[in-house]
N, C-alpha and C positions, 0 to 999 in steps of 0.2 A: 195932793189930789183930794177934793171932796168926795164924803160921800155915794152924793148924786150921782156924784164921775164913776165912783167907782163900779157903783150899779151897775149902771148901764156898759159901762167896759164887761162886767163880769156877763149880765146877760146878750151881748153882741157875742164875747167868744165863747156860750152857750150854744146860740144859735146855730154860728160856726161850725161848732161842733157837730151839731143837729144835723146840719146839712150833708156834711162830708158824711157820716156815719149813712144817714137816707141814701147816698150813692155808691156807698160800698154792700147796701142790698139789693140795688139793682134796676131795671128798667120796669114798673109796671107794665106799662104797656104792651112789650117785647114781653113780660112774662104770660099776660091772658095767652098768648100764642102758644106758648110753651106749655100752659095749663090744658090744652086740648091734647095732649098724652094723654092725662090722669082725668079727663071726661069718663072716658067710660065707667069708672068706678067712682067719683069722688061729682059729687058738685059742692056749690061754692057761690053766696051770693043770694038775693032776696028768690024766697020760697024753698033754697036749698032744703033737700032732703037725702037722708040715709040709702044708698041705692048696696052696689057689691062692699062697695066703703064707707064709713059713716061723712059726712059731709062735713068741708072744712073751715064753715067757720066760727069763728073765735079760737082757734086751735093755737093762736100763739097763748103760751102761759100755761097752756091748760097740760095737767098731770096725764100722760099716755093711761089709756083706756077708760079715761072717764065721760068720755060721753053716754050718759047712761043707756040712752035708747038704744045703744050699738050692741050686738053680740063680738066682745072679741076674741079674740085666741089666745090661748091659755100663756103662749109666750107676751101678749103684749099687755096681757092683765099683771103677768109676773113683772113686767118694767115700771107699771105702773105703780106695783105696790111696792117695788124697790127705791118708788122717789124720782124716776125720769120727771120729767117736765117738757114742753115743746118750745123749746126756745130755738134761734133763727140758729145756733149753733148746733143743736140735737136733730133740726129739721133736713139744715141739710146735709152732717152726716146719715141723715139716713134715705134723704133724695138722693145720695151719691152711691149708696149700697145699702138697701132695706135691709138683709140678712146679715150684715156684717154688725148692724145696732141692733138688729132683735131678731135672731138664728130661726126661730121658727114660726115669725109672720108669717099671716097666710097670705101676704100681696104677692103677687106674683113679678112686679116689677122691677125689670134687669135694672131700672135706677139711671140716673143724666149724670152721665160722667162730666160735661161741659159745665163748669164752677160758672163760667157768666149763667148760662142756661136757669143754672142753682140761684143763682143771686137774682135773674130776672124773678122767675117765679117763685121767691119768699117776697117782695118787691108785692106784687098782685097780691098774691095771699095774704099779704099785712095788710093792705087795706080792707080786711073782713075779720079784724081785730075790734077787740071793744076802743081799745084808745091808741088807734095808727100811725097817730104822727110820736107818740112817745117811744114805740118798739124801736127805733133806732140807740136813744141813747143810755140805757139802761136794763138789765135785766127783770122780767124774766126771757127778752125775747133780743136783747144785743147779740150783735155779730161778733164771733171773732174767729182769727183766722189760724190758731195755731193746733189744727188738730189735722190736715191735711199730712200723710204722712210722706216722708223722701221716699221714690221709687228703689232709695238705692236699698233701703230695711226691704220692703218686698220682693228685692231681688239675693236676696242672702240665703242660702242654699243650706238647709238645716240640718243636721247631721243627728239622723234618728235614734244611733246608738245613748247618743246624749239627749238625748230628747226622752228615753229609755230611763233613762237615769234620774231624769228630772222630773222625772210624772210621780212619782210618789206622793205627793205631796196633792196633785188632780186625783188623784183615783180615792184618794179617801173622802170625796164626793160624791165625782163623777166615777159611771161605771164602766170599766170596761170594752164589755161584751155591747156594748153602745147603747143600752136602755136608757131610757128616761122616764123613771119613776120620782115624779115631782122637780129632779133637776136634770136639766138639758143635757143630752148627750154632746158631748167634744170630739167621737172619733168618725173616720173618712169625713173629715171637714176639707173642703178644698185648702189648701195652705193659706191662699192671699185672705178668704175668709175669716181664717183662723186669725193669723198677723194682724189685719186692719182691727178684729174683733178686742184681741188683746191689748192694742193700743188705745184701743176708744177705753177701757178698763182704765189704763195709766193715766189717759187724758182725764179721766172722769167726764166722760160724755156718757158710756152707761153704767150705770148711777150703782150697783150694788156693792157695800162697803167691803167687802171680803174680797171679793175678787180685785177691787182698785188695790186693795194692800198685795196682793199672792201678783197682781203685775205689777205692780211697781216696785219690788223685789227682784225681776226678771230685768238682762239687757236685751238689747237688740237680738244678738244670736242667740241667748237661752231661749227666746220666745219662738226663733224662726227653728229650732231644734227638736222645740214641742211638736209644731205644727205638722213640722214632718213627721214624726214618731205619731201622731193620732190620725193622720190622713193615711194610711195603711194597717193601724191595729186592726184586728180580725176579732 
């Protein structure tokens, strides 16, 4: 094979590639529709400006809370200094549960549990990227798919005595009595909160190096053992 041949072979299954990746983000189109949620707080698009939310675009790539003109909350300044980044993966774990990637956003939104929903509108929102047709094949803003967790981990019924046992090692942090003085409190955390939260830890979706290591030392059950032991501490 020449060359020439080979080129153009390598950039066709480039392409290729390019393509399939742009359809596993989703439907523009079907996502503007879906973006009239997050109207109220966000625009998005020529003239956009900062309203209840700071406005979204160029938001693929960009480090959480650095939009500078934005005032934001002291949990999403902390993600931001921890090394988050908005990539199509960080985005929409956190279009799927805002508080489960950053516990004390002040968005108030329950979040699109619908993954198409999710993939439409990163789909629209990548096109108010600086460079939109590349977000597909390469980071900081590639898709991927393995951070969605089995229902069957959120359905594992944690046994707080153990949970009890295994907080030792939280509480020389975290406090207790559930203050958070510079670090986030962990207790009467809803469970599936807690769960989804600690596995985004293991996945490295939220970025802070200490906790990836203290979860990924945990199995499925030590983690859902926590959960219940801090969702009733007093």
């Amino acid at each position: 094979m020449t060359l020439r041949r080979l080129s153009l072979l390598t950039a066709a299954v480039g392409l290729l590639a390019g393509s399939l990746a742009a359809q596993e983000l989703g439907d523009a189109e079907a996502g503007e529709k879906v973006f009239s949620k997050c109207k109220g707080c966000h625009q998005i698009g020529a003239g956009a400006k900062d309203r209840i939310g700071p406005h979204l675009n160029g938001i693929f790539g960009r480090r959480a809370s650095a939009h500078g003109s934005f005032d934001y909350s002291e949990a999403m300044e902390r993600a931001g200094a921890d090394g988050m980044v908005w990539t199509a993966r960080t985005l929409d774990a956190y279009l799927e549960n805002p508080r489960a990637l950053v516990s004390k956003t002040r968005m108030s939104f329950r979040g699109l549990k619908d993954p198409t929903d999710r993939a439409n509108v990163l789909a629209y929102m990548r096109d108010f990227s600086d460079n939109p047709r590349d977000v597909p094949e390469a980071e900081p803003t590639a898709r991927a798919t393995d951070h969605d967790l089995d229902p069957k981990i959120l359905a594992i019924q944690g046994d707080p005595e153990y949970g009890e046992y295994l907080s030792n090692e939280c509480l020389t942090c975290h406090r207790a009595d559930g203050s958070a003085e510079g670090i986030p409190s962990i207790t009467r955390w809803p469970t599936d909160d807690f769960v989804v939260a600690m596995h985004a830890y293991k996945n490295k979706l939220r970025p802070h190096p200490v906790m990836q290591m203290m979860a990924g030392r945990l199995n499925d059950e030590e983690i859902a053992a926590l959960a219940a032991y801090f969702k009733d501490l007093d």
